[in-house]
C-alpha positions in Angstrom: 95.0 121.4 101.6 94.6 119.1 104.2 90.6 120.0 105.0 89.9 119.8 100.7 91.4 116.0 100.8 88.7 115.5 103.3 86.4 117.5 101.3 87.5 115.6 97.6 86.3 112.2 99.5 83.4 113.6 101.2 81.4 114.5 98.2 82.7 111.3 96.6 80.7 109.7 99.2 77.6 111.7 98.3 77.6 111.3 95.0 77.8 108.3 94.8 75.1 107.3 96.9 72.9 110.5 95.5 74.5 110.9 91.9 72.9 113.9 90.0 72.9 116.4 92.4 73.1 120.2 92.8 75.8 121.7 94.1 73.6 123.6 96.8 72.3 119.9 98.2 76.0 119.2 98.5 76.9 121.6 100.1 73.4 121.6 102.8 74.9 117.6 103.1 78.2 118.4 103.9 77.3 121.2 106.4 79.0 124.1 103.9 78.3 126.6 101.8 78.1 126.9 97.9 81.1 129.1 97.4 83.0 126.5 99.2 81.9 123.4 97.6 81.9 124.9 94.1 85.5 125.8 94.0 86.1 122.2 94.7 83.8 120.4 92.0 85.0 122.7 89.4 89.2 122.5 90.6 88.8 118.1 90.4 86.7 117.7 86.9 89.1 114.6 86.8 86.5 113.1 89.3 83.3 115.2 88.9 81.1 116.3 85.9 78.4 118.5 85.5 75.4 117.9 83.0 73.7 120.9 81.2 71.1 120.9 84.0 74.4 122.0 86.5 73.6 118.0 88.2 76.8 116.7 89.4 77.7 113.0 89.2 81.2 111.4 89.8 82.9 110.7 86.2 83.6 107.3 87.4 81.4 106.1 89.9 82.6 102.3 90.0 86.2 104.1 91.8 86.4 104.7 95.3 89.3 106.5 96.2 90.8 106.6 99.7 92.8 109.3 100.9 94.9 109.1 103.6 96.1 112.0 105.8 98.8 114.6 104.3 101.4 115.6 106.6 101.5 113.2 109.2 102.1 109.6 110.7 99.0 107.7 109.9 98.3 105.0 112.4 95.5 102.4 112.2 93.1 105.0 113.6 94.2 107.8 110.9 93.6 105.2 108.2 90.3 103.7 110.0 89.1 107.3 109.9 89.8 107.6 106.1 88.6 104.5 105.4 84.8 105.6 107.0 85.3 108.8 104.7 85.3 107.0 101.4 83.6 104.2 102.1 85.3 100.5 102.4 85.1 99.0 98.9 83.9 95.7 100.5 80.7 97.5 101.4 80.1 98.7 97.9 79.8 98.1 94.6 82.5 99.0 93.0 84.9 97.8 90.1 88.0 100.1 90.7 90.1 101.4 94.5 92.8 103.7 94.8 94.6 104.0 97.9 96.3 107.9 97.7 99.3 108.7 99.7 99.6 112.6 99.8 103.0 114.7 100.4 104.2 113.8 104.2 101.7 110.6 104.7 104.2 108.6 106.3 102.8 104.9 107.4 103.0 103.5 110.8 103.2 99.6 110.9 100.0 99.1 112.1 98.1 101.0 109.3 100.4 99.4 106.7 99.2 95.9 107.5 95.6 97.1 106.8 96.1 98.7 103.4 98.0 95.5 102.4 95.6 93.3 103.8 92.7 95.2 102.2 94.1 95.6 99.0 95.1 92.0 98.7 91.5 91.1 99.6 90.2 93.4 97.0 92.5 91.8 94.1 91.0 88.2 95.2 87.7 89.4 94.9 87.9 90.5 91.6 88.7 94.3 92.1 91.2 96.4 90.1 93.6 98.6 92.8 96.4 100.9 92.5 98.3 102.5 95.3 99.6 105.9 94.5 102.7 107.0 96.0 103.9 110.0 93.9 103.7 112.3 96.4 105.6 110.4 98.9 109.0 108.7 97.8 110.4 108.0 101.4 107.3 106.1 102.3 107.6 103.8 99.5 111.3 103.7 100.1 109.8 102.8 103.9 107.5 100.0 102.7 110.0 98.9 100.6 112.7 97.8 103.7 109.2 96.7 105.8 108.6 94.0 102.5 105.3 95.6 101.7 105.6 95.3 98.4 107.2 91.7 98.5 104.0 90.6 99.7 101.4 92.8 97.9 99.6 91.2 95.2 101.4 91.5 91.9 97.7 92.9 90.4 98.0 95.8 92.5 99.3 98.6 89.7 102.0 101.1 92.0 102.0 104.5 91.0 104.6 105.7 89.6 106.4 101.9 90.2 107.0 99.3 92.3 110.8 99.1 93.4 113.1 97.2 91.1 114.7 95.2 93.9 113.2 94.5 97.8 115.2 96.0 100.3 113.7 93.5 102.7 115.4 90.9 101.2 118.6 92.7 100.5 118.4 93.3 104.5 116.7 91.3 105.9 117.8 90.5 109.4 120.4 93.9 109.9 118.3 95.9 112.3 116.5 94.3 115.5 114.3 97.3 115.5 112.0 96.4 112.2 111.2 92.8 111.6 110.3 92.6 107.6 106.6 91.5 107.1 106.7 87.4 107.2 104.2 85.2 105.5 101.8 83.1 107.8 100.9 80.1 105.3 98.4 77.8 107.0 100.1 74.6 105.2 103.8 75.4 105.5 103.8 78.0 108.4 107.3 79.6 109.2 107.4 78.5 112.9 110.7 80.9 113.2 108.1 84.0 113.0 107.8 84.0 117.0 111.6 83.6 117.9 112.4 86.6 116.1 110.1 88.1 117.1 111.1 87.5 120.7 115.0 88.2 120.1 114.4 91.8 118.8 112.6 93.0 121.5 115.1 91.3 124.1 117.5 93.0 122.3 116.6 96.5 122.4 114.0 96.5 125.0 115.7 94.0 127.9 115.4 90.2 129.2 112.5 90.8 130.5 110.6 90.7 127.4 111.3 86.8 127.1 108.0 86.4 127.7 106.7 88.0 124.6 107.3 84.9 122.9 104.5 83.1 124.6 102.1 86.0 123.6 103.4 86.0 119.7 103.4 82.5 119.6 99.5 82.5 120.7 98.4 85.1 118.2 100.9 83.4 115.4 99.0 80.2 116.0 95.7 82.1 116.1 96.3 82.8 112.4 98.2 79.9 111.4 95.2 77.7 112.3 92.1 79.4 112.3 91.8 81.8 109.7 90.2 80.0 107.1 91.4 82.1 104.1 93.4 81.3 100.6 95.7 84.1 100.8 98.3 84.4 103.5 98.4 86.0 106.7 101.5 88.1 107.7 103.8 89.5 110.8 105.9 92.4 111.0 107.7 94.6 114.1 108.7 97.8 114.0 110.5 99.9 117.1 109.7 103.7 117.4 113.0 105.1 119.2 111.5 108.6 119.5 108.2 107.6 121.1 109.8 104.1 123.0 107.5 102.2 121.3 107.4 98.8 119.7 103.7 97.9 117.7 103.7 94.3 116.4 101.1 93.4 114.1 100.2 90.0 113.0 97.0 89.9 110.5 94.9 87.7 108.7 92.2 87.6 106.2 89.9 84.8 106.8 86.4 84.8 108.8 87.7 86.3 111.7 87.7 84.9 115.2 84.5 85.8 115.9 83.1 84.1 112.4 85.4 81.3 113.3 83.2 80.7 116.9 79.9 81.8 116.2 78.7 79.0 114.3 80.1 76.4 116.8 78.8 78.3 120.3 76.0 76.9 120.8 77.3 73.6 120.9 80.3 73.9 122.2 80.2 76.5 124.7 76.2 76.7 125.7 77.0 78.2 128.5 78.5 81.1 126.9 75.6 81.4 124.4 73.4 81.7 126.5 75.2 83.9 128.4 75.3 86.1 125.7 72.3 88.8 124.3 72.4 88.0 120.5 70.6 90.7 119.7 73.2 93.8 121.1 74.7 95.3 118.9 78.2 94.7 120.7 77.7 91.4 120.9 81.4 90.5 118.9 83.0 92.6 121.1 81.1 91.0 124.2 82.1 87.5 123.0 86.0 88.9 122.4 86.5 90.2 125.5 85.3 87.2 127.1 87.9 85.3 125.3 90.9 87.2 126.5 89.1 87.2 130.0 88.4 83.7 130.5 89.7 81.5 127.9 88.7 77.8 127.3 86.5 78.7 124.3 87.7 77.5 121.3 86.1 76.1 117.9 88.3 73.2 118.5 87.7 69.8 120.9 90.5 70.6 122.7 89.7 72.9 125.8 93.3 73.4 126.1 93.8 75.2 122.8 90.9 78.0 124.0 93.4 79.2 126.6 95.6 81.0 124.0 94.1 84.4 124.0 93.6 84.4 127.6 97.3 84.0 128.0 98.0 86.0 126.0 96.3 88.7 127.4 98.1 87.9 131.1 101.4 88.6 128.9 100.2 91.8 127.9 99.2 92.7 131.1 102.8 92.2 132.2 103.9 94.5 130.1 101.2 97.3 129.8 100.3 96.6 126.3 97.8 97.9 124.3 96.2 95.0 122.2 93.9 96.1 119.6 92.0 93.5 117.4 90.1 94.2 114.2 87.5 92.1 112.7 85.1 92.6 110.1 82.9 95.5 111.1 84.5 96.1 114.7 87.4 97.0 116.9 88.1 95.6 120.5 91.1 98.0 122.6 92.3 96.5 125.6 94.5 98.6 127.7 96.7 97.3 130.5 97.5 99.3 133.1 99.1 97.8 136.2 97.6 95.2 135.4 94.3 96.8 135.5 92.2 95.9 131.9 90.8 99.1 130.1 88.3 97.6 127.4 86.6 99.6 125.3 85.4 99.0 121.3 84.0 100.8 118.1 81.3 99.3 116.2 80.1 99.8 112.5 83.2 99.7 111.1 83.9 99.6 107.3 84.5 96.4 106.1 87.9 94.3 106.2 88.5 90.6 106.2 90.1 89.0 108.6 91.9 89.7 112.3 94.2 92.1 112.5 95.7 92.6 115.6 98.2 94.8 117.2 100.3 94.9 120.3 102.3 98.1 121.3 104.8 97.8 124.0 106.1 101.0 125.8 109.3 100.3 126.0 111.2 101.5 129.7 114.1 103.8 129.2 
């Protein structure tokens, strides 16, 4: 079931870059056979037609649909993965997204803040989106508690409903090992996000994580005063018992904080332009990584303010965090080990606004 999801959203893709086709050129483009694909395009008519000249086209080829992964946690790297399937509906035109939850997709925080991110970024640019959660009741009661739906765009249709009453609200504030997702206004910002922030992971993972708040309160400023954007930016924390984990994710959808330095480099930091060969194709992730390295490079006057990132990153290290950081068409992974600094990236990404950025903390037993 699992390999025809994939399948399903694989000749999506084809079609509708190569509508009217055969189902033998399918097939030769998705590396099968006929008897394969042809099960598949008749069993899903719902989504493909066939003309008299047995050409098949998708029946509505301004939807992109985006499956995630049946049967399993989806982190940000599941839903990345189904993301590049489909197609990100920022990189084409389209007039209609569905995001489809199968049976057992259960939602990690990180991948939660994407979806909501995304689709909130699709219903401001004009797109009609519905999130389908049929198939998976304890999910939605999940997102639900996490205050997904609290700050997901009314616009965005919920299949088969949204919840009658948030169970983030109702409570909010009971369990030290989820913080509720938390609006990050840039003209009324809730400057309480970091404390809490800091006092759940005290709480369950020792005094020693006192020092988080320095590092959430750089990357809560980050957002609260650089990303540019009309709709919010948001928090959230969730602790994984089973694994000793803690991921904190804190995501905005404005330019990004490489669109936020390109277009003052030159003259702010020459140095570093020059430094840097504008023609790699890693070049955001070059220019990242030298933020979290070295500081002091900031869009702002103040020198002082470009040291946030960098400190942030000497929290992290403290800890042996894994900070990951999203922007438009790439990913930067730093790994601290030790203190050691693993960086590595992944380029030509599928679109999404914003930073998103998450920190996961194993937590000692």
């Amino acid at each position: 079931m699992v390999e025809q999801v994939s399948m399903i959203a694989d000749i999506e893709r084809i079609l509708r870059g190569n509508p009217a086709e055969p189902v033998k050129n399918i097939a030769r483009l998705l590396k099968s056979h006929k008897t394969v694909v042809n099960p598949i395009l008749y069993g899903n008519r719902h989504i493909f037609s066939v003309d008299a000249d047995r050409l098949w086209s998708l029946v509505n080829p301004e939807k992109i649909r985006i499956h995630l992964t049946e049967e399993a946690w989806v982190d940000c790297k599941s839903f990345e993965k189904a993301l590049a399937t489909a197609g990100s509906p920022l990189d084409f035109k389209c007039s209609a997204v569905e995001f489809v939850l199968p049976i057992g997709c259960k939602l990690m925080v990180d991948a939660a803040a994407r979806v909501l991110a995304l689709c909130n970024q699709l219903i401001f640019l004009g797109k009609s989106v519905s999130i389908d959660l049929t198939a998976c009741s304890k999910t939605r009661t999940y997102l639900n508690r996490l205050g997904f739906f609290d700050h997901l765009n009314l616009a965005v249709r919920v299949v088969p409903r949204r919840p009658s009453r948030s169970a983030a609200e109702a409570y909010r504030g009971n369990n030290d090992g989820v913080i509720e997702l938390a609006a990050i206004h840039h003209q009324v910002p809730d400057e309480s996000i970091p404390k809490r922030f800091k006092k759940s992971l005290v709480t369950f993972a020792g005094e020693r994580y006192e020092a988080s708040f320095t590092f959430i309160s750089e990357l809560f400023g980050n957002v609260r005063d650089h990303a540019q954007s009309h709709i919010p930016g948001f928090a959230a924390l969730q602790y994984y018992p089973r694994s000793k984990k803690v991921q904190t994710v804190i995501s905005d959808s404005g330019v990004g904080i490489v669109g936020s330095l390109m277009p003052v480099l030159a003259t702010r930091h020459p140095e570093v332009f020059q430094s840097l060969d504008l023609s790699a194709p890693d070049l955001g992730p070059q220019l990242l990584l030298q933020i979290f390295k070295q500081g002091r490079i900031s869009r702002s006057e103040d020198d002082a303010r470009g040291l946030g990132l960098k400190v942030s990153g000497e929290v992290a290290a403290k800890f042996d965090a894994t900070v990951t950081i999203r922007q438009q068409n790439f990913e930067l992974t730093l790994v601290y080990e030790k203190t050691r600094l693993i960086a590595n990236h992944r380029l030509n990404l599928p679109s999404i606004l914003g930073t998103h950025i998450c920190v996961e903390f194993l937590i000692d037993s």
